[in-house]
Biopython code that builds the backbone (N, CA, C, O; Angstrom):
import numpy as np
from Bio.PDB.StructureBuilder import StructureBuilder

atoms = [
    (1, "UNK", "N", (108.528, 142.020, 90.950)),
    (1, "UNK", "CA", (107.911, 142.791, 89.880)),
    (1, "UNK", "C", (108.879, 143.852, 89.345)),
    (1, "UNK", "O", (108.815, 144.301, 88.201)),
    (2, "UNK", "N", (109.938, 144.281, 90.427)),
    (2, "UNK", "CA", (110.919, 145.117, 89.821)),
    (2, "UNK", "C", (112.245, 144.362, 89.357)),
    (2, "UNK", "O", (113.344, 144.076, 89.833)),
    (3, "UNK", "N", (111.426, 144.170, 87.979)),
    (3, "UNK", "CA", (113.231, 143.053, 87.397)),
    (3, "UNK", "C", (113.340, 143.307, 86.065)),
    (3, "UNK", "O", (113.561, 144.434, 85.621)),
    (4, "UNK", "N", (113.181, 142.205, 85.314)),
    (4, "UNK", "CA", (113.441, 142.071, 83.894)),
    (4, "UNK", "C", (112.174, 142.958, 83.174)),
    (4, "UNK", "O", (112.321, 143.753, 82.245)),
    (5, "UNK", "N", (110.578, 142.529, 84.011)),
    (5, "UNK", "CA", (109.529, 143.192, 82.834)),
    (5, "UNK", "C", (109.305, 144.780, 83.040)),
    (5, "UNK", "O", (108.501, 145.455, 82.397)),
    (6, "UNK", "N", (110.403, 145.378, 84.339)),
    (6, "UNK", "CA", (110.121, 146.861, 84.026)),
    (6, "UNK", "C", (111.179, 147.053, 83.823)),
    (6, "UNK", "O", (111.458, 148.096, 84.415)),
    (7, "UNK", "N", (112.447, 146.490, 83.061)),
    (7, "UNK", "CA", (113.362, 146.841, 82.310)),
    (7, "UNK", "C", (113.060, 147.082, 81.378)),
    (7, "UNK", "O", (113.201, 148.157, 80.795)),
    (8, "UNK", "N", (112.268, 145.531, 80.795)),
    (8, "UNK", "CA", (111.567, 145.605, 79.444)),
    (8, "UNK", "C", (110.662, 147.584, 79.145)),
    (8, "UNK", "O", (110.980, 148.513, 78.402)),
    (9, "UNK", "N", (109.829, 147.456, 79.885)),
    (9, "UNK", "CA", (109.504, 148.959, 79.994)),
    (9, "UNK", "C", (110.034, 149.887, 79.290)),
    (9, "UNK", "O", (109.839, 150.138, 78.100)),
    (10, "UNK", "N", (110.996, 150.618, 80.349)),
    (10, "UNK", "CA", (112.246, 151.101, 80.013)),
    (10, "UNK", "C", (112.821, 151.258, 79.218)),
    (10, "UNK", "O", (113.119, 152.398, 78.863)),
    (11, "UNK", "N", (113.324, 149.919, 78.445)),
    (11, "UNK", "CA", (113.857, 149.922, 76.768)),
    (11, "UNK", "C", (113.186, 150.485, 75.917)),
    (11, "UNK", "O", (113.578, 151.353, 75.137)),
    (12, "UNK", "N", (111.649, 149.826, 76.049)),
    (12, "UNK", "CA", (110.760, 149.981, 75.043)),
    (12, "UNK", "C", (110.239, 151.944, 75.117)),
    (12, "UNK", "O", (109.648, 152.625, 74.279)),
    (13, "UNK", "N", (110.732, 152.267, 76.344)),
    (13, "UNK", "CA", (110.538, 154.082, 76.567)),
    (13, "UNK", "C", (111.559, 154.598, 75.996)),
    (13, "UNK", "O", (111.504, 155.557, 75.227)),
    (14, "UNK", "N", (112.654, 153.951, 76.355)),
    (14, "UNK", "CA", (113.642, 154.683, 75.346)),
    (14, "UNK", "C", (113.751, 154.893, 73.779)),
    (14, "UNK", "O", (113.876, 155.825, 72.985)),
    (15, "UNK", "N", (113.661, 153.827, 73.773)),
    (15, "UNK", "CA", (113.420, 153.293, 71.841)),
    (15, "UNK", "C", (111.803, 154.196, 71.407)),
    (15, "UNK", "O", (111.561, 154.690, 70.306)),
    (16, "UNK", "N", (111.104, 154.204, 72.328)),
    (16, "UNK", "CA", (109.714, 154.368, 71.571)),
    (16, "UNK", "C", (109.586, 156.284, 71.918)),
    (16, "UNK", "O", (109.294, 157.124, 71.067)),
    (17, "UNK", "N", (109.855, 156.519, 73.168)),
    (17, "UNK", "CA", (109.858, 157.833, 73.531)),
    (17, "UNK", "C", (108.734, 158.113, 74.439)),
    (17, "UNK", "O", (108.444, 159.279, 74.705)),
    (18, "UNK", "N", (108.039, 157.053, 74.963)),
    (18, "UNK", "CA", (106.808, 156.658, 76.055)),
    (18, "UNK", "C", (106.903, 155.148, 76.410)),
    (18, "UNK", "O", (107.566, 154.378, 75.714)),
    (19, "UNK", "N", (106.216, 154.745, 77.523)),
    (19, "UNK", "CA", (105.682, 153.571, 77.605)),
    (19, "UNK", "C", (104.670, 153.082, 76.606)),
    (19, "UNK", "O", (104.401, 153.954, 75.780)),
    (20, "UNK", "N", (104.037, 151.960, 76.436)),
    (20, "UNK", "CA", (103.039, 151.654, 75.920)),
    (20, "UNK", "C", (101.726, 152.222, 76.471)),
    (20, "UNK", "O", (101.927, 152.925, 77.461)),
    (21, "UNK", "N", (100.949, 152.159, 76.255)),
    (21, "UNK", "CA", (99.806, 152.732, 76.136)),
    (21, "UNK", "C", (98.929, 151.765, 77.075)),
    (21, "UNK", "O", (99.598, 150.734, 77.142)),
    (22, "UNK", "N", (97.870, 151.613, 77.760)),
    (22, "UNK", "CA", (97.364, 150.537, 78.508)),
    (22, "UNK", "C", (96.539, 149.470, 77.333)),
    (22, "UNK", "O", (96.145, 148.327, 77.562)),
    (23, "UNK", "N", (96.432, 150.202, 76.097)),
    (23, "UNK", "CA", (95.390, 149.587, 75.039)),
    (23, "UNK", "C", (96.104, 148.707, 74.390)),
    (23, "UNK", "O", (95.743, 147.608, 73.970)),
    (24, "UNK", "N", (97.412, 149.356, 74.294)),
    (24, "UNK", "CA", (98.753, 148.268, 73.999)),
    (24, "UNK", "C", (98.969, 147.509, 74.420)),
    (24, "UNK", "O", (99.233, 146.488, 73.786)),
    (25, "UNK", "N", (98.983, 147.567, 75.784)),
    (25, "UNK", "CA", (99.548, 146.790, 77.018)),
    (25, "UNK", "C", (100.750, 146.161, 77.289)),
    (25, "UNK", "O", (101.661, 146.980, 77.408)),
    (26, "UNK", "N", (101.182, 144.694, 77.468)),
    (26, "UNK", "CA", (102.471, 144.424, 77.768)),
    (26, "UNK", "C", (102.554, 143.503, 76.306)),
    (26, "UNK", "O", (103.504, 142.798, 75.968)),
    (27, "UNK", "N", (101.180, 143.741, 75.491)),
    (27, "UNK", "CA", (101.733, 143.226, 74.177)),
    (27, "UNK", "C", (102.481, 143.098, 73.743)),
    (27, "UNK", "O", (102.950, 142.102, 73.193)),
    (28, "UNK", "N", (103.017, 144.643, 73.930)),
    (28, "UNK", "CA", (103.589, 145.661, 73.061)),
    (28, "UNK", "C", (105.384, 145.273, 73.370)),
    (28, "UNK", "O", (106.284, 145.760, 72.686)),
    (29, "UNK", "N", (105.544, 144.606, 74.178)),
    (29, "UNK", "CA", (106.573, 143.903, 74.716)),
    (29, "UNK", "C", (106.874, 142.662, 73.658)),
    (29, "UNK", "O", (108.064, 142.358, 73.577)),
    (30, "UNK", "N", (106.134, 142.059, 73.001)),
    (30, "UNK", "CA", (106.522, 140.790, 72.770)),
    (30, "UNK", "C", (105.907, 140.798, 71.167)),
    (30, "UNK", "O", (105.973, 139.752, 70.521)),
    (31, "UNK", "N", (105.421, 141.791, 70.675)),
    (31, "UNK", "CA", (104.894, 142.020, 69.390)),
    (31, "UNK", "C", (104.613, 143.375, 68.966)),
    (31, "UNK", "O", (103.929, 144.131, 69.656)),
    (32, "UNK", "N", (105.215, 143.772, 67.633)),
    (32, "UNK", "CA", (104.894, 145.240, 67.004)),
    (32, "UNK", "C", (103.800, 145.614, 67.443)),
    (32, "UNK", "O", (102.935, 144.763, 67.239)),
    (33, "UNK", "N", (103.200, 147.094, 68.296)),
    (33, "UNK", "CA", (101.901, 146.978, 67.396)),
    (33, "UNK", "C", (101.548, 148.074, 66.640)),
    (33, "UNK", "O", (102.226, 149.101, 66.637)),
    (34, "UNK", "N", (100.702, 147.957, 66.103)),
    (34, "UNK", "CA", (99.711, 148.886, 64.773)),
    (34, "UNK", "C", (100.560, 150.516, 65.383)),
    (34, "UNK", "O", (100.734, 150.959, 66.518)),
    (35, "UNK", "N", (100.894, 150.997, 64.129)),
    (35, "UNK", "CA", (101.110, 152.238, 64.322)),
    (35, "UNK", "C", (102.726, 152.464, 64.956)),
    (35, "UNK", "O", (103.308, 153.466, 64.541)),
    (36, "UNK", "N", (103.228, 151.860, 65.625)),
    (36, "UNK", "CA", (104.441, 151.969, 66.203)),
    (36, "UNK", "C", (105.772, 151.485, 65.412)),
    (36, "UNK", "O", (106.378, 150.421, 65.546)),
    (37, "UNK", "N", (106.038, 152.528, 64.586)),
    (37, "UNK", "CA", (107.583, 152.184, 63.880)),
    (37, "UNK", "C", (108.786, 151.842, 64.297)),
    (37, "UNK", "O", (108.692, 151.696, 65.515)),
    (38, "UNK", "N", (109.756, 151.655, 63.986)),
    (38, "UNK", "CA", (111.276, 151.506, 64.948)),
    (38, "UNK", "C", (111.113, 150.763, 65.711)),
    (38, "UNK", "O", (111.926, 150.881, 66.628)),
    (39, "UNK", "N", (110.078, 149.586, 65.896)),
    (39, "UNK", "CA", (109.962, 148.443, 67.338)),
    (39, "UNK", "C", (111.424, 147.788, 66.598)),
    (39, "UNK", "O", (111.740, 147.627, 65.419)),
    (40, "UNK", "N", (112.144, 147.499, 67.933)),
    (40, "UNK", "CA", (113.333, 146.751, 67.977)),
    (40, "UNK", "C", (113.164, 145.416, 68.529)),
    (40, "UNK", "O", (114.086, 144.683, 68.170)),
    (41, "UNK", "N", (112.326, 144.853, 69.262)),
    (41, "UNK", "CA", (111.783, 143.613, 69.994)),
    (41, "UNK", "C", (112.447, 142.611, 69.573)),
    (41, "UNK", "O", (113.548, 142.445, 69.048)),
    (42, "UNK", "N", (111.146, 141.637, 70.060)),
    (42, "UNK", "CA", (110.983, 141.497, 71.468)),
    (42, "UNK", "C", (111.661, 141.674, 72.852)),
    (42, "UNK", "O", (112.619, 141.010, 73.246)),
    (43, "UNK", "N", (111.103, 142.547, 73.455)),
    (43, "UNK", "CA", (111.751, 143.385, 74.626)),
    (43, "UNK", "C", (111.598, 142.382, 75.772)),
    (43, "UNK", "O", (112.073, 142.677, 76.868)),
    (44, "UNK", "N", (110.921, 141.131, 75.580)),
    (44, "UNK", "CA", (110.620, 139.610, 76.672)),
    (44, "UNK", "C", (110.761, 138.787, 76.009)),
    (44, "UNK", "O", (110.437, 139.043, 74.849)),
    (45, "UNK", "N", (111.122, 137.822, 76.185)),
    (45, "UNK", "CA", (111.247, 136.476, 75.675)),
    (45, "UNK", "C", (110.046, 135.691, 75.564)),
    (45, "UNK", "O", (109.798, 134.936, 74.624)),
    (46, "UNK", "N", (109.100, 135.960, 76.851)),
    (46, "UNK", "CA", (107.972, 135.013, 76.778)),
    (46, "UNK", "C", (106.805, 135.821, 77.394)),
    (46, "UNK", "O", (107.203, 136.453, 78.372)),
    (47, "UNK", "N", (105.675, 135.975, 77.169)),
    (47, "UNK", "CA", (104.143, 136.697, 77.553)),
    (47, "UNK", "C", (104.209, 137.024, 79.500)),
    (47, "UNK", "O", (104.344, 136.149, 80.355)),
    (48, "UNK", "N", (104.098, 138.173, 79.684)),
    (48, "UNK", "CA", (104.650, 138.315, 81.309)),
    (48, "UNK", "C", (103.403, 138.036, 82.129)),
    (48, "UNK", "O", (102.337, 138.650, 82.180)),
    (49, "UNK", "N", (103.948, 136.618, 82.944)),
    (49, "UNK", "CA", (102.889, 136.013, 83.865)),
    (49, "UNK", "C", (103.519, 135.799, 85.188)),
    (49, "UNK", "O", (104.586, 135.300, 85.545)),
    (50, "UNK", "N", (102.360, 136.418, 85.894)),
    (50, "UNK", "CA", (102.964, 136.312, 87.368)),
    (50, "UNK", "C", (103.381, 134.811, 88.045)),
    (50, "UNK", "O", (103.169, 133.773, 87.419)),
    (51, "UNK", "N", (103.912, 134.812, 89.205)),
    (51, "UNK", "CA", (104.053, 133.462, 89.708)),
    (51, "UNK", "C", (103.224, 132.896, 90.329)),
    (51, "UNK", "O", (103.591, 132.012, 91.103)),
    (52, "UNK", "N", (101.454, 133.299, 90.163)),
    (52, "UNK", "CA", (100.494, 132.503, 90.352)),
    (52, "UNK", "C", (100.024, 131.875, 88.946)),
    (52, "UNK", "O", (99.159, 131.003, 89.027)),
    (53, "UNK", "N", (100.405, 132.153, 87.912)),
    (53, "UNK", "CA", (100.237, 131.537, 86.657)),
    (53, "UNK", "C", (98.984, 132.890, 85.677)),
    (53, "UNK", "O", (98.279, 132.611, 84.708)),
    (54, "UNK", "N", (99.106, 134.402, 86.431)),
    (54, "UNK", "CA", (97.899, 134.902, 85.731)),
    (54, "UNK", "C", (99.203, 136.490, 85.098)),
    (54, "UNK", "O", (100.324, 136.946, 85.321)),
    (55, "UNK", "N", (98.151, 136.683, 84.363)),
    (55, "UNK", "CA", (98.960, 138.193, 83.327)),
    (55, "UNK", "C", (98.941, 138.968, 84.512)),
    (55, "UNK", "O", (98.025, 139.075, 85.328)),
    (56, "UNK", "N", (100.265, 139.591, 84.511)),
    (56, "UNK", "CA", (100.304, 141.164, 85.268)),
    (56, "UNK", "C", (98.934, 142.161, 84.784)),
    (56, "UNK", "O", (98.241, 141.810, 83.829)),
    (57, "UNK", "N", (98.745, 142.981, 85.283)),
    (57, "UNK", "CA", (97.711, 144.101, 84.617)),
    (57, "UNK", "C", (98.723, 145.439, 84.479)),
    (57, "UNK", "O", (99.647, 145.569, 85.281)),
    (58, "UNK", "N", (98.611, 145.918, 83.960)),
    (58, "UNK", "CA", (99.381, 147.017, 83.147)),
    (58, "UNK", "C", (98.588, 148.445, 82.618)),
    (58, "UNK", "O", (98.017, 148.556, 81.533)),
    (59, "UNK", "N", (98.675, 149.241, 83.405)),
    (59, "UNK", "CA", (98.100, 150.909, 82.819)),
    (59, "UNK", "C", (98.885, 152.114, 82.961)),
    (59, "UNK", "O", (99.568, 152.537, 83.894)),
    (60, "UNK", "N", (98.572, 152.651, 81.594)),
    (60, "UNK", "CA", (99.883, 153.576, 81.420)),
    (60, "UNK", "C", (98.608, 154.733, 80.956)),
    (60, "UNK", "O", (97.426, 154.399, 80.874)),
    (61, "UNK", "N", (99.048, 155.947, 80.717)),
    (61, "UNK", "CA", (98.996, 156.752, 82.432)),
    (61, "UNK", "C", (98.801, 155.885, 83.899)),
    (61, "UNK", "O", (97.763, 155.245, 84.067)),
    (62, "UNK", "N", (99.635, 155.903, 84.716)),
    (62, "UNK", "CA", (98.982, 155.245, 85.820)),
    (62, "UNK", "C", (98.623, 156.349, 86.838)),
    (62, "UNK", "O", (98.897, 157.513, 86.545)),
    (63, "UNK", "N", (98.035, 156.066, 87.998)),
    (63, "UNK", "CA", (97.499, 156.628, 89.009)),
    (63, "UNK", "C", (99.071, 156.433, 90.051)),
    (63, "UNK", "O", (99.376, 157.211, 90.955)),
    (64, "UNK", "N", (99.560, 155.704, 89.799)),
    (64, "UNK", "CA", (100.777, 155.897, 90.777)),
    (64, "UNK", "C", (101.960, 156.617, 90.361)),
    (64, "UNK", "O", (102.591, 157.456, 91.004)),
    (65, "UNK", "N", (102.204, 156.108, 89.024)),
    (65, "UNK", "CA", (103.858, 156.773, 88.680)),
    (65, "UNK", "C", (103.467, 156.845, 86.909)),
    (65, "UNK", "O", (102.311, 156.624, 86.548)),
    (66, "UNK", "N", (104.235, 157.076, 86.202)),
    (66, "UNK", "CA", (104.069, 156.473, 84.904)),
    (66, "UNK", "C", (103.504, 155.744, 83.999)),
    (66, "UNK", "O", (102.965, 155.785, 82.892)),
    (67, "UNK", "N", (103.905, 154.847, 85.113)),
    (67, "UNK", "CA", (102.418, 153.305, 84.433)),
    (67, "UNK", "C", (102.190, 152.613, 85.777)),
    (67, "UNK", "O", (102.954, 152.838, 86.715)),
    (68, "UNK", "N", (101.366, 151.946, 85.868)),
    (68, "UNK", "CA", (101.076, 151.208, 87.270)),
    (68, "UNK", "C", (101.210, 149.609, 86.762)),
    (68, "UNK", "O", (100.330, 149.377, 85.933)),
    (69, "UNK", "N", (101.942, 148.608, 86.989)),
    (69, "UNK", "CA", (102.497, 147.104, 86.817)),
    (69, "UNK", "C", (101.643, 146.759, 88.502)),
    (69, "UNK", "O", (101.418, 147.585, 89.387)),
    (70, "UNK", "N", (101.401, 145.655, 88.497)),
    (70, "UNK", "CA", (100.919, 144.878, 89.246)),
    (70, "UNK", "C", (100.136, 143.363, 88.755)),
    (70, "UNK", "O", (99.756, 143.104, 87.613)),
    (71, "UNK", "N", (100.015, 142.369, 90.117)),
    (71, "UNK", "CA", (99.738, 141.300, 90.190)),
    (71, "UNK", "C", (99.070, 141.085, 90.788)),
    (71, "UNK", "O", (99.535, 141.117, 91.927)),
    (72, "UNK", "N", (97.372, 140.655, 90.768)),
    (72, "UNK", "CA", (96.496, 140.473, 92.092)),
    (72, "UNK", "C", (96.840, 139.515, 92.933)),
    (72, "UNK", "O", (95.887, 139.014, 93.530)),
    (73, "UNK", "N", (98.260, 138.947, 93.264)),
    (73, "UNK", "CA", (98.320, 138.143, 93.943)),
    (73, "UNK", "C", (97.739, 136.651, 94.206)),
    (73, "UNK", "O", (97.180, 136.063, 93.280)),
    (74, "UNK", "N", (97.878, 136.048, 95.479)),
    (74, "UNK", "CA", (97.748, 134.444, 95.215)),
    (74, "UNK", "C", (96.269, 134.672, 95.638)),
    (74, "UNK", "O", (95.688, 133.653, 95.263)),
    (75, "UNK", "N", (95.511, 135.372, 96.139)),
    (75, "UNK", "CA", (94.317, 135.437, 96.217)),
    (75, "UNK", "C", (93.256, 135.601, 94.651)),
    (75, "UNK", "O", (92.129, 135.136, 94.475)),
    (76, "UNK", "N", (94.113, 136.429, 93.680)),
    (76, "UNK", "CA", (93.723, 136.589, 92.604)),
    (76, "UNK", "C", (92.377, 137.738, 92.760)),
    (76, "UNK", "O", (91.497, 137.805, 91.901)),
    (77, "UNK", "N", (92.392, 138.377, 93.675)),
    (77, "UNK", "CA", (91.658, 139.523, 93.747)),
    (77, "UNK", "C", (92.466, 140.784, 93.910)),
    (77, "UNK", "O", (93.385, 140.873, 94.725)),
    (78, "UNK", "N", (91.992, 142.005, 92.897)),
    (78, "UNK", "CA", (92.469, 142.996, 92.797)),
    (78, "UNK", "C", (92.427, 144.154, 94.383)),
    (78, "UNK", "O", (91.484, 144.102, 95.173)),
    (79, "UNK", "N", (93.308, 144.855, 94.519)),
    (79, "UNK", "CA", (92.899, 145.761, 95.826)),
    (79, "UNK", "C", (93.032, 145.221, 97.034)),
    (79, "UNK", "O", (92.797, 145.953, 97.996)),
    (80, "UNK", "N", (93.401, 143.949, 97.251)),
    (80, "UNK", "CA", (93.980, 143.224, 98.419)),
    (80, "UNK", "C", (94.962, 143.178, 99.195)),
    (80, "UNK", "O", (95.922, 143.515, 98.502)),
    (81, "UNK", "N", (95.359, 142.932, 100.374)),
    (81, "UNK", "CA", (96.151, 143.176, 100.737)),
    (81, "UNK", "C", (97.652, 142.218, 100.306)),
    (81, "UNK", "O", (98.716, 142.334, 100.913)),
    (82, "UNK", "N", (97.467, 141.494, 99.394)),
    (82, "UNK", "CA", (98.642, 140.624, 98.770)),
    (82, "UNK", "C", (98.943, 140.739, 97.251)),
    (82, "UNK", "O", (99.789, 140.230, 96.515)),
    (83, "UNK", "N", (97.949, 141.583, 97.078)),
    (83, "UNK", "CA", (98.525, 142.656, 95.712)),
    (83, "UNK", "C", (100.169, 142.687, 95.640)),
    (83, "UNK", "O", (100.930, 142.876, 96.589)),
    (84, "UNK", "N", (100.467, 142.485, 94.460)),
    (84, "UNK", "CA", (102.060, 142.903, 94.282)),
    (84, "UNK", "C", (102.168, 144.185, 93.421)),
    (84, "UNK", "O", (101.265, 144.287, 92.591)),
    (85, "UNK", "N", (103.095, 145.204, 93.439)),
    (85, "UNK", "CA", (102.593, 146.419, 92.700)),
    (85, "UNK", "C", (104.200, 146.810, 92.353)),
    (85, "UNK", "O", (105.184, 146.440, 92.994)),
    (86, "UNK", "N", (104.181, 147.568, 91.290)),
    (86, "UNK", "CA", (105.154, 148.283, 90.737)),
    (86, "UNK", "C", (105.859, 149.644, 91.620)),
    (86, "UNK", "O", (106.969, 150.161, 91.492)),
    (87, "UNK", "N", (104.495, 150.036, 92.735)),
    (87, "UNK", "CA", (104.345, 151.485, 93.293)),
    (87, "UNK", "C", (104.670, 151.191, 94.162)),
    (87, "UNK", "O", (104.678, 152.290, 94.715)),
    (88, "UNK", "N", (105.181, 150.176, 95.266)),
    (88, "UNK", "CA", (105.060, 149.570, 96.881)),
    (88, "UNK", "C", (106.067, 149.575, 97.044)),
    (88, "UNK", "O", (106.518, 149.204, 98.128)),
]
sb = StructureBuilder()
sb.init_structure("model")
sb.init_model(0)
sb.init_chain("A")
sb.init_seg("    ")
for serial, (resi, resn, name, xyz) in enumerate(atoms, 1):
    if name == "N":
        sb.init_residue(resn, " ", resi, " ")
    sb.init_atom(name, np.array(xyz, "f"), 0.0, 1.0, " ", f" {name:<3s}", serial, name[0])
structure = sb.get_structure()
C-alpha cells in the first residue's frame, strides 16, 4: 500500500496544496474534479484496486495521519485483523 498510489498522493499534495478530500476520493487521482484548477493528471494510470480485486477506501482528514489509505483485506471485512493500512 506504500508505493505508487501514495506517491500518487503526494504529487497530487504538492500540485494541489492538500490531499483530496474523502468526497473526492482516489477519483481525484485519475480525473479532474469540479472545482480543482491546475490538475496536472492523471496521477495513476488505472482506478486503484487492491490485490483482492476491491477499491482501496480512502479518507482525508484521517484519524491516523493525513489521510487514512487502506484495504479490507482478503476477508473483505473492514477492522480485521488482515486489514492492510497506510498507518501500520
Amino acid at each position: 500500500i506504500k508505493g505508487n498510489l501514495m506517491l500518487a498522493l503526494e504529487v497530487y499534495k504538492a500540485v494541489h496544496g492538500s490531499f483530496p478530500t474523502t468526497a473526492k476520493g482516489l477519483q481525484a487521482l485519475l480525473v479532474q474534479p469540479a472545482g480543482v484548477s491546475g490538475w496536472t493528471g492523471p496521477y495513476v494510470g488505472q482506478p486503484p484496486i487492491d490485490p483482492w480485486g476491491r477499491k482501496y477506501r480512502y479518507v482525508s482528514p484521517g484519524q491516523h495521519d493525513a489521510f487514512d489509505l487502506f484495504s479490507v483485506g482478503p476477508d473483505g471485512a473492514e477492522g480485521t485483523d488482515d486489514d492492510v493500512t497506510s498507518w501500520k
